[in-house]
MIKOL-234003 format. One line per field, with one value per residue (C-alpha): x, z, y. Coordinates in steps of 0.25 Angstrom, whole numbers, plus 5000, padded with zeros to 4 digits. Example, Ala and Ser with C-alpha at 12.3 -4.5 7.8 and 13.67 -1.06 7.14 Angstrom:
% residues 2
east <- c(5049  5055)
up <- c(5031  5029)
north <- c(4982  4996)
//
This chain:
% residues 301
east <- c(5397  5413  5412  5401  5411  5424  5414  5412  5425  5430  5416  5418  5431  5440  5447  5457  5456  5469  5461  5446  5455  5460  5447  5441  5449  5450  5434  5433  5442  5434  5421  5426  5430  5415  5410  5419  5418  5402  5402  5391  5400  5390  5389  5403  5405  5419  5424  5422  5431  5441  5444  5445  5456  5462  5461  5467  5480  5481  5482  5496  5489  5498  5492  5490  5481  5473  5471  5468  5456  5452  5450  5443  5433  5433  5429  5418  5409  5410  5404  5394  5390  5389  5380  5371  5378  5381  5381  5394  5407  5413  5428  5426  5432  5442  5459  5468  5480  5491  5502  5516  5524  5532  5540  5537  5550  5555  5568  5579  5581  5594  5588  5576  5586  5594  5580  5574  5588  5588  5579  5592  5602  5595  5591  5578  5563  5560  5572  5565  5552  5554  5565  5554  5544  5550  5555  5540  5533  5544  5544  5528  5526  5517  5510  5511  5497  5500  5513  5506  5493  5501  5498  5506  5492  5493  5508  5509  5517  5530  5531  5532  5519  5507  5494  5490  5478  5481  5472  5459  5459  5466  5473  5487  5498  5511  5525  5537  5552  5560  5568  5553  5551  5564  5562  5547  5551  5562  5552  5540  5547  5550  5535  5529  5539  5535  5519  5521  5529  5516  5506  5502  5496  5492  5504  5498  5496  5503  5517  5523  5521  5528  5534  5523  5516  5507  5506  5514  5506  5507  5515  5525  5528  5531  5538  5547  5550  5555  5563  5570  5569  5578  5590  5591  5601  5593  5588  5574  5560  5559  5544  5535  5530  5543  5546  5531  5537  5551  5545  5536  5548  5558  5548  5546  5561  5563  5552  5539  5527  5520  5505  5513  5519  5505  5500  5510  5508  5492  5492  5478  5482  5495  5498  5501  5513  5517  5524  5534  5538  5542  5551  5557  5561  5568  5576  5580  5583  5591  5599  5602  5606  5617  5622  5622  5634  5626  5614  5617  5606  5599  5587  5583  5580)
up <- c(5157  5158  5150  5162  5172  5168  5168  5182  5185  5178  5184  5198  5200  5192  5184  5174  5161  5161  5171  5165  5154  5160  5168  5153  5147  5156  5158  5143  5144  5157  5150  5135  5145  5150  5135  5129  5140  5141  5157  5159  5164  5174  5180  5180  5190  5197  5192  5178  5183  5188  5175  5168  5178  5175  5160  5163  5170  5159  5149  5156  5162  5172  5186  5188  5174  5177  5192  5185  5176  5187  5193  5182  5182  5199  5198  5185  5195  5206  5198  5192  5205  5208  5196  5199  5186  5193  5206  5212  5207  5204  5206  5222  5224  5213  5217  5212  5205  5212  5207  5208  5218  5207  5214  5206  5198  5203  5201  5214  5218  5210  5198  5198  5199  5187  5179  5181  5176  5163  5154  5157  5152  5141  5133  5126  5125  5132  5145  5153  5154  5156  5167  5174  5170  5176  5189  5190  5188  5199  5209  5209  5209  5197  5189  5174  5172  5182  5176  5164  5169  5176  5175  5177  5182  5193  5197  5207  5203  5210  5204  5216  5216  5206  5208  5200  5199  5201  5199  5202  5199  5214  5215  5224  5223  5219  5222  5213  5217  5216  5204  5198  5200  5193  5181  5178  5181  5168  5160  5161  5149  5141  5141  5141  5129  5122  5125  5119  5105  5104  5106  5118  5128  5141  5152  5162  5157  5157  5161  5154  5139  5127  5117  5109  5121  5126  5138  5140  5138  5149  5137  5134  5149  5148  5136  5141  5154  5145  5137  5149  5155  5143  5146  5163  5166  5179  5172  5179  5172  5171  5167  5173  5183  5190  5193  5202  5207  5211  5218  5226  5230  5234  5243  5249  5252  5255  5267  5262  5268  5260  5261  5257  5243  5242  5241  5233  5223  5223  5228  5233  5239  5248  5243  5230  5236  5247  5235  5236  5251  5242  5235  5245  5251  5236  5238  5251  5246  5235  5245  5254  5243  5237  5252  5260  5258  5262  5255  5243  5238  5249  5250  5236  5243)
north <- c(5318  5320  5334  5337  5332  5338  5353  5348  5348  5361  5369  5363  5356  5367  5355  5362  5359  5348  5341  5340  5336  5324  5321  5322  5312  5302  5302  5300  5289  5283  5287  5279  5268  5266  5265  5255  5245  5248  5256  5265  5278  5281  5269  5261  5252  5255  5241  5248  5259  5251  5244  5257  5261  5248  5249  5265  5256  5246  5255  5259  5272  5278  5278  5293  5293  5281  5287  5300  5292  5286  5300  5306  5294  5295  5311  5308  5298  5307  5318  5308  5305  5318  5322  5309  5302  5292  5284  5281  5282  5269  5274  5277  5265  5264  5267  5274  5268  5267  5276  5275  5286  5291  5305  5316  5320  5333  5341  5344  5357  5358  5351  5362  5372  5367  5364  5378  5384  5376  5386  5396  5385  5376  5389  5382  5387  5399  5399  5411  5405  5392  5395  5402  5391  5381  5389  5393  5380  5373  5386  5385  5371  5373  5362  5363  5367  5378  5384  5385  5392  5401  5416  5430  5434  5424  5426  5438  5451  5446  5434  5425  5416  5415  5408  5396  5387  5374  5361  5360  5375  5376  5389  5391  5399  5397  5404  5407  5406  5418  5410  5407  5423  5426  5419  5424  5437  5435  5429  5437  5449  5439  5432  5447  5448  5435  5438  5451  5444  5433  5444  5438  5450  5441  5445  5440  5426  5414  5414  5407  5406  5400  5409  5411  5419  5405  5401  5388  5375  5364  5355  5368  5367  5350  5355  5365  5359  5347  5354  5359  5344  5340  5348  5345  5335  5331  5316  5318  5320  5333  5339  5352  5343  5342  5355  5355  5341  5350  5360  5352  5342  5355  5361  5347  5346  5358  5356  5362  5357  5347  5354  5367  5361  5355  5368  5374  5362  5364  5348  5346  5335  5332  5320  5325  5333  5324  5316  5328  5322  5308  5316  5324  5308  5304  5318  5312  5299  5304  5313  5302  5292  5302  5306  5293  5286  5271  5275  5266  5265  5258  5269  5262  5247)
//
């Protein structure tokens, strides 16, 4: 039934394969949870559920996986019910764990600018690709999946936006800074070259590739964006996340509409980005702390 479901999702809901993926093993891990402790899968009571979520949090689970399981499991009755499987789904009723309000980490307009300069200066890896990867991935606002999946076929002969596909499948366009524009425009001969030394005929694939003429992997983008990580001075946690996190933030501050970041983001909901406006208020905080002589540390109380 799960292999049935996550077809259902990919043929209907247009998962992507990371996210059938995820749906896939924490199923198996529901499904392995009914059979040890003797629960008919088809007919679990949502006390049954429950102590499953609970066994998830016990096990030192962070909150955002065990409400991801949960989910999984939510979205597997639904379809049950829905292929006459099963009755009623015995998660309706079941909450959420409450998650703590951590603020995304992002990078200050200065510390961006330092950041995306460091390829130039550290003289590691590939220095024209990754400067341009990273002035992309932050300019864009691009989720790692997307950076990766990202095509010359679907950036515009200018160089100034690109369209992407999203999650869910959900298509938007996105838009390069003139900096972002520059630096592709210096790479792009030396990719064709290194394309042309592997053998490699696709130009209009992926942008960014690896040395040996690949597109980059979503690990070789955590890879390199850590090895840059390791020589910043900036004492923050620095990872491919961050720089979406940075752009969304600096066009809060700056006095973007929150329902226009939400949709350069791809949010489908606008709670997702509204966190940014929680950040633009620590930006404030900080300001006021280092300015007002009586501040003191009083905003902290």
């Amino acid at each position: 039934m799960i292999k049935d479901y996550l077809s259902y999702l990919q043929s209907v809901k247009g998962c992507s394969s990371r996210t059938l993926e995820a749906y896939g093993n924490d199923l198996s891990h529901y499904v392995n949870y009914c059979g040890n402790h003797g629960i008919d899968v088809e007919k679990a009571a949502a006390y049954e559920v429950q102590k499953f979520i609970a066994d998830l949090s016990a096990e030192e689970m962070t909150a955002a996986s065990v409400n991801r399981n949960l989910s999984s499991v939510r979205g597997f009755y639904r379809w049950m019910i829905l292929i006459k499987k099963s009755s009623d789904n015995p998660c309706a009723g079941i909450r959420n764990v409450k998650q703590p309000k951590n603020l995304p980490s992002v990078l200050w307009e200065e510390e961006m600018a330092d950041f995306a300069q460091l390829p130039e200066t550290a003289k590691i890896l590939w220095p024209e690709r990754d400067k341009a990867l990273i002035i992309v991935m932050y300019s864009a606002g691009l989720r790692i999946s997307e950076l990766v999946s990202l095509s010359l076929k679907n950036i515009c002969s200018n160089l100034t936006e690109a369209r992407i596909r999203g999650k869910g499948g959900k298509e938007r366009y996105v838009f390069f800074s003139q900096e972002a524009k520059e630096a592709i425009e210096y790479y792009l001969p030396l990719r064709a070259a290194r394309l042309r030394k592997a053998g490699v005929s696709d130009e209009k694939g992926a942008l960014f590739i690896s040395r040996r003429g690949n597109p980059v992997s979503v690990p070789g983008v955590r890879w390199i964006i850590s090895r840059y990580a390791e020589h910043s001075v900036f004492g923050k946690k620095i990872h491919p996340h961050a720089l979406r996190h940075s752009f969304a933030t600096h066009l809060v501050n700056s006095g973007c509409d929150v329902r226009i970041v939400q949709e350069m983001l791809g949010h489908s909901s606008l709670s997702t980005t509204q966190r940014y406006t929680h950040v633009n208020i620590e930006k404030l905080k900080e300001v006021y702390r280092a300015a007002h002589p009586h501040a003191g540390g009083a905003m902290n109380e």
